[in-house]
N, C-alpha and C positions, 0 to 999 in steps of 0.2 A: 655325737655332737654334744658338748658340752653344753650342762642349764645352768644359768645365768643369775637366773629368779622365777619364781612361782608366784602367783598370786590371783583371788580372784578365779581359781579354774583354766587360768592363763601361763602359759612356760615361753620363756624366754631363752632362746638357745644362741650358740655364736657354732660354727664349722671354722676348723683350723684351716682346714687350706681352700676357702671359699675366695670366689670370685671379685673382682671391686663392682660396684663402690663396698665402703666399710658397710657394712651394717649386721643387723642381727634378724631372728627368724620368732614373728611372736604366736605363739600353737593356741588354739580355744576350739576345743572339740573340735570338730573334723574340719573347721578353719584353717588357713597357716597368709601370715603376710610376710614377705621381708620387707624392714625398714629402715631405709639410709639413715645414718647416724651423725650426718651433720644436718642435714633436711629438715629430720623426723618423717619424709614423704614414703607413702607404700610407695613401692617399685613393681613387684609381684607380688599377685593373691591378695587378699581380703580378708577382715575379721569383722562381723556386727556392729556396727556404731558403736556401740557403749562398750563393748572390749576394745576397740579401737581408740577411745575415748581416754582408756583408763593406761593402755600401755604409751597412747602421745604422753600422758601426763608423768609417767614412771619415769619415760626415757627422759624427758626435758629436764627433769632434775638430776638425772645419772649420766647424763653426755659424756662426761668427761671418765668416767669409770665406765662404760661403751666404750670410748675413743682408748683408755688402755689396756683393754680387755680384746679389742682389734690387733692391737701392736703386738701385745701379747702373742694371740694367735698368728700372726703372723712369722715369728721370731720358736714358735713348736713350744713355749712357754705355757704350764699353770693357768688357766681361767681365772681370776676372780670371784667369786659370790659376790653379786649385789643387793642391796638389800629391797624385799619387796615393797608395795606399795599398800599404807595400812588403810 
């Protein structure tokens, strides 16, 4: 599964041939959430408030680099690096 962005203790993954909806997988110690990428809602799993906190805020700014980094995977394409949150 390809990483996306680190930050924070937090890893961002996308899977090439995952399920819909779009979204990505955010890791924080032995946590893991997936997050719809047009939402930003967990779907599955849980991360601690304030890492929860900090990957809504990552995503809300990178939707659109999420949203091509989807198509991407979709398509057997190259991931992206996005950039973390400082």
């Amino acid at each position: 599964m390809p990483e996306l962005s680190r930050f924070f203790g937090i890893v961002i993954r996308m899977f090439y041939s995952d399920h819909e909806p779009a979204h990505f997988h955010a890791i924080y110690s032995e946590y893991e959430a997936l997050i719809e990428i047009e939402t930003l809602l967990v779907f599955r799993g849980s991360l601690p408030r304030r890492a929860l906190a900090l990957v809504l805020e990552w995503a809300a700014m990178h939707r659109s680099e999420l949203h091509d980094d989807w198509q991407r995977a979709r398509t057997g394409q190259t991931l992206n690096e996005i950039e973390p949150l400082d």
